[in-house]
Structure formats: C-alpha cells, structure tokens
N, CA and C of each residue as an Amber inpcrd file, in Angstrom:
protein
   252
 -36.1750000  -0.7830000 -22.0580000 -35.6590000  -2.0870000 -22.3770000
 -34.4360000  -2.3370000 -21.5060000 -34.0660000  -3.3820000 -21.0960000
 -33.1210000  -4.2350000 -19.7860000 -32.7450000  -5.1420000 -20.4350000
 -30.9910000  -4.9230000 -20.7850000 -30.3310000  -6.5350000 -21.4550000
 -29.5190000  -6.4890000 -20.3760000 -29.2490000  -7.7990000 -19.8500000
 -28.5160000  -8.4260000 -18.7210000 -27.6020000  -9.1390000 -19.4750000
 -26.5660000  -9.4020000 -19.6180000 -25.1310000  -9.7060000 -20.0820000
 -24.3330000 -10.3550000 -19.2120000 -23.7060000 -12.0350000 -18.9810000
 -23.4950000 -12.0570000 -17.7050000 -22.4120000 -12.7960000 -18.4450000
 -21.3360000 -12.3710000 -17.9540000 -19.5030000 -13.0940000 -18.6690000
 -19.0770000 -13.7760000 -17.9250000 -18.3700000 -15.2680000 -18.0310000
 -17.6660000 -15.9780000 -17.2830000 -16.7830000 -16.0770000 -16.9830000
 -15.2590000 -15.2570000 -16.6450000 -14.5450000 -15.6860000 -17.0110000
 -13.2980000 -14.9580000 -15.8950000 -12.1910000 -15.5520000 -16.1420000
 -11.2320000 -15.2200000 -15.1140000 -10.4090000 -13.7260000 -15.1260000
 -10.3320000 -13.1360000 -13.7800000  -9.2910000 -11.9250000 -13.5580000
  -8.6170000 -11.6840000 -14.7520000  -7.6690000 -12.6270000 -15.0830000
  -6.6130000 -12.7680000 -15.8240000  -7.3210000 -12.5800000 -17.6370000
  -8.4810000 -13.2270000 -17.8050000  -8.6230000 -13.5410000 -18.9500000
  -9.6940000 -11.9220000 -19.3640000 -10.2090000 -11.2790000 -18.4200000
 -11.0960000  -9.7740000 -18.3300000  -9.8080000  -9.2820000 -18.7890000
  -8.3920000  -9.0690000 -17.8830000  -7.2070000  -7.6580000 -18.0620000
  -6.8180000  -8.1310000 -19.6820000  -6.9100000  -9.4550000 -20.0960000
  -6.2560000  -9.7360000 -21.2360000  -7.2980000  -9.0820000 -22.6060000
  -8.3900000  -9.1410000 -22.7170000  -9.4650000  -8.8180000 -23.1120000
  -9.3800000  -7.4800000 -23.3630000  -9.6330000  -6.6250000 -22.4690000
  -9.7430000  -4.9520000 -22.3710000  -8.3600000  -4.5630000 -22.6650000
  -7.0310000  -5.4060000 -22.7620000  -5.9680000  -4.9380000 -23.4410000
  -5.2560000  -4.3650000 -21.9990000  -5.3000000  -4.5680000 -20.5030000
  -4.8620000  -4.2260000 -19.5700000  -3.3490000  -5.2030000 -19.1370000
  -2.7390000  -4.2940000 -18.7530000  -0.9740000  -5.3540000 -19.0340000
  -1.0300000  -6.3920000 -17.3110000  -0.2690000  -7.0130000 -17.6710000
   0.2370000  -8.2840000 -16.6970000   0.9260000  -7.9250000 -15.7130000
   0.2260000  -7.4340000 -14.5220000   1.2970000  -6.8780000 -13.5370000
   1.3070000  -7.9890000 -12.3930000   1.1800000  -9.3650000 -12.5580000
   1.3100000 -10.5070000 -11.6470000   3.0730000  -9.8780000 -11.3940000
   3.9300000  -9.8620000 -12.3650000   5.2490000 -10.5020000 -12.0070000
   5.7820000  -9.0520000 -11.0070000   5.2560000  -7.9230000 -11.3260000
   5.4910000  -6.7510000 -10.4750000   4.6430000  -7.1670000  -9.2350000
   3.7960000  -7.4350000  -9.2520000   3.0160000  -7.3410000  -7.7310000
   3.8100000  -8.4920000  -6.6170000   4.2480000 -10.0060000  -7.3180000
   4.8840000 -10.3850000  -6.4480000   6.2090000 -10.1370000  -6.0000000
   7.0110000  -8.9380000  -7.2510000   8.1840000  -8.7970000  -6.7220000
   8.2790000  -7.5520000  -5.5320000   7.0600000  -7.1280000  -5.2060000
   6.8810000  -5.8830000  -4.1830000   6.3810000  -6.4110000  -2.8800000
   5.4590000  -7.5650000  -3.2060000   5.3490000  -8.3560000  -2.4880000
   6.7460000  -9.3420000  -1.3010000   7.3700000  -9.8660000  -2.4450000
   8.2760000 -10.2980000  -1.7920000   9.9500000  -9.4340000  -1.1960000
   9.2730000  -8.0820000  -1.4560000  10.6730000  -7.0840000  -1.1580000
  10.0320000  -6.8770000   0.1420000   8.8720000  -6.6020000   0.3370000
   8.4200000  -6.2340000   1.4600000   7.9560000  -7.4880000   2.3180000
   7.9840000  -8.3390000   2.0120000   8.2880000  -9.5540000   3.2000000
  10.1330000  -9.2860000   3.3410000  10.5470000  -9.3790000   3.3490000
  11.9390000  -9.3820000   2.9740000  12.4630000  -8.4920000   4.2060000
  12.3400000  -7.0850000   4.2890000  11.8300000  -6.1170000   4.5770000
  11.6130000  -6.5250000   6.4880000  10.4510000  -6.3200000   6.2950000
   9.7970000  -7.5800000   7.2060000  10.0670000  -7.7650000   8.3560000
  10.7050000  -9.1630000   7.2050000  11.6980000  -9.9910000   8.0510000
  12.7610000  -9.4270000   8.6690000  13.7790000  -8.7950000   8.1640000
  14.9120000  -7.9860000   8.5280000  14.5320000  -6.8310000   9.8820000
  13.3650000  -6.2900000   9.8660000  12.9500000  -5.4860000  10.7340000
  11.9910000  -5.3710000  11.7790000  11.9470000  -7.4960000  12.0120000
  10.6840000  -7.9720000  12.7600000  11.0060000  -7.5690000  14.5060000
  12.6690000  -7.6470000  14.2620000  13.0370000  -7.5030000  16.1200000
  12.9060000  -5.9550000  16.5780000  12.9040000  -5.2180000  15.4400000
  12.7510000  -3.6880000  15.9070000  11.5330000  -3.5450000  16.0610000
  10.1350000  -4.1340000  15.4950000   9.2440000  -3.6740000  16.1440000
   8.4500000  -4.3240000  17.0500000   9.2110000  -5.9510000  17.3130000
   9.1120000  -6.8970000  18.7940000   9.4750000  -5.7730000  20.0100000
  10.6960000  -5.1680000  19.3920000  11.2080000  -3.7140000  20.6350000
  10.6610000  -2.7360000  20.9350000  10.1380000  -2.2360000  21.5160000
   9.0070000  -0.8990000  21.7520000  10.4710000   0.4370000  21.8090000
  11.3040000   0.0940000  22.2710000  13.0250000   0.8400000  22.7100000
  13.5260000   1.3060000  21.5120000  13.6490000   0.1470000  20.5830000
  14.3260000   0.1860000  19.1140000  13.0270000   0.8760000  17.9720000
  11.7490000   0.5320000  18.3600000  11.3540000   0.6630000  17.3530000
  11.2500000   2.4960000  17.7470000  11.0230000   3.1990000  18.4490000
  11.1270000   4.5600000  18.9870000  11.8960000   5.2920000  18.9670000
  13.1590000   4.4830000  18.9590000  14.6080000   5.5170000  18.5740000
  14.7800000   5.6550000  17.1440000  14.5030000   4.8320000  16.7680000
  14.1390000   4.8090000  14.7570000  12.9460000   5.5750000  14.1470000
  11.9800000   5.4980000  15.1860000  10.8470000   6.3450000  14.6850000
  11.6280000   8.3020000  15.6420000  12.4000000   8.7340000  16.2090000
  12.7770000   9.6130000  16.6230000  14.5440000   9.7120000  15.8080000
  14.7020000   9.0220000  14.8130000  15.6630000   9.1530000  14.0470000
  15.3180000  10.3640000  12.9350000  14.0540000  10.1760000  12.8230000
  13.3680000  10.4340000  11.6530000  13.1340000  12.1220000  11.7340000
  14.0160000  13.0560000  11.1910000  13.9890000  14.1290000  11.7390000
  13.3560000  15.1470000  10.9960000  12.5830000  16.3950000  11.1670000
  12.5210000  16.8420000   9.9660000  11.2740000  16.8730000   9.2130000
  11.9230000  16.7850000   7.9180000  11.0090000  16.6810000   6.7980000
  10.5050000  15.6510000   6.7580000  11.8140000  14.2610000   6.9900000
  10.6050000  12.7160000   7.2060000   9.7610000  13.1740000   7.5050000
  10.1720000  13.3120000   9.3450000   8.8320000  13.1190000  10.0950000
   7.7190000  14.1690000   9.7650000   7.3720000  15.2210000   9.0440000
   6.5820000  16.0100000   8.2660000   5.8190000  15.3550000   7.0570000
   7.1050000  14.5930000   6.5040000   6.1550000  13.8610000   5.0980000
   5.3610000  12.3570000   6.2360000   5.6580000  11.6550000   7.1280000
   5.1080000  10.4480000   7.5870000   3.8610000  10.9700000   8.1110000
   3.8450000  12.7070000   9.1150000   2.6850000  12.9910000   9.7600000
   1.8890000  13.4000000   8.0880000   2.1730000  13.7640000   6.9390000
   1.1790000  14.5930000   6.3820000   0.7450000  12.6890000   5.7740000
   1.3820000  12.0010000   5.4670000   0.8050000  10.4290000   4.6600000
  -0.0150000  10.0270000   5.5470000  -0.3040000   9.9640000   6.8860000
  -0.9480000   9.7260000   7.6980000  -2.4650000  10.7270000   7.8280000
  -2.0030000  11.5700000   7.7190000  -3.0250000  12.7640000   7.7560000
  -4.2180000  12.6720000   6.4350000  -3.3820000  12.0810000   5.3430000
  -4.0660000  11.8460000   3.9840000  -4.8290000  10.7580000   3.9610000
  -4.3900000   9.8870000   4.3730000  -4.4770000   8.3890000   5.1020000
  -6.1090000   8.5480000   5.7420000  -5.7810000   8.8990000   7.0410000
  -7.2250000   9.7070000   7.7410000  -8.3130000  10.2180000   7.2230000
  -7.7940000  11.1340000   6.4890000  -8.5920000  12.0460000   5.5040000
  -9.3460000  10.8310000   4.3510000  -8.7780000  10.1860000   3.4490000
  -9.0050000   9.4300000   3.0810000 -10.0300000   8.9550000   3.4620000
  -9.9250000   7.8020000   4.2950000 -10.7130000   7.0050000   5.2400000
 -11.6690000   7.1470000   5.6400000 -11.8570000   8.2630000   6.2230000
 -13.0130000   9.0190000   6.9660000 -14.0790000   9.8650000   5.6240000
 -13.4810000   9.9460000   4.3800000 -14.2440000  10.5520000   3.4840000
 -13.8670000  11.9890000   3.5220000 -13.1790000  12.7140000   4.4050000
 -12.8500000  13.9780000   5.2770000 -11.8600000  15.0060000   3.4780000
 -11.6770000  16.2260000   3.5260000 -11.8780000  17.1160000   3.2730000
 -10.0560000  16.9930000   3.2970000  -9.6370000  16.9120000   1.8620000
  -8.2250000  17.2710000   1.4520000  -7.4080000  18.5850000   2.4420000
  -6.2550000  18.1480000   3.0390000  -5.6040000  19.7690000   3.7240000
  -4.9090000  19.7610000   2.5850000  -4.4440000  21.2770000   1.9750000
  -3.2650000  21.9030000   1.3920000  -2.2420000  22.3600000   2.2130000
C-alpha cells in the first residue's frame, strides 16, 4: 500500500510546526557582520601585495588550523576519507 501526502506550506510555517526555533534574526545578523567585514577588507584583496603579507602574517598554528579547514574542506567535497 502507497499513501502520498502532499503539504502546502511555507519554510517558516514547516520550522514552526515541527517545533524548530527562528533563526531568521541570527542568520541576518552573521550575514550582515560579514558584509561588514567585507567591506572593510575589499582593498586588501583588490591588492594581491596586501592581501599576501596578511595571508604570511598568519604564523604558526593559524596557518596549520587554515591549511587543516581547507584540507577538511577538500576532503569534504570530494567525498574523500577524514585525516586525523
């Protein structure tokens, strides 16, 4: 036996339903930190000079945690096989 069930109804009115919370007012405030953001840091990466001395600021452990987020990133993506 096959029952097909077909609901009408909006994003908003499904999360309200299943009891899922209202994260509109968080999503645009991350949203608009990171335009913000952005903006403030649009001429450093117009700069190939600036944006390189900032990415070679990064010493260390940054640059260890940016190569492994990237690496996860990849991994991710590709479907590829978690590194420890």
């Amino acid at each position: 036996m096959r029952l097909t069930i077909d609901i009408d109804c909006t994003p908003e009115e499904a999360r309200a339903f299943f009891g899922m919370p209202n994260v509109e007012p968080l999503n645009k405030m991350i949203v608009d930190e990171m335009t913000r953001r952005a903006k403030e840091n649009l001429d450093t990466l117009a700069d190939p000079e600036r944006f390189f001395a900032q990415m070679a600021a990064m010493s260390g452990k940054g640059f260890e945690q940016f190569q492994n987020l990237m690496a996860a990133t990849m991994g991710g993506a590709s479907g590829g096989a978690k590194r420890k």
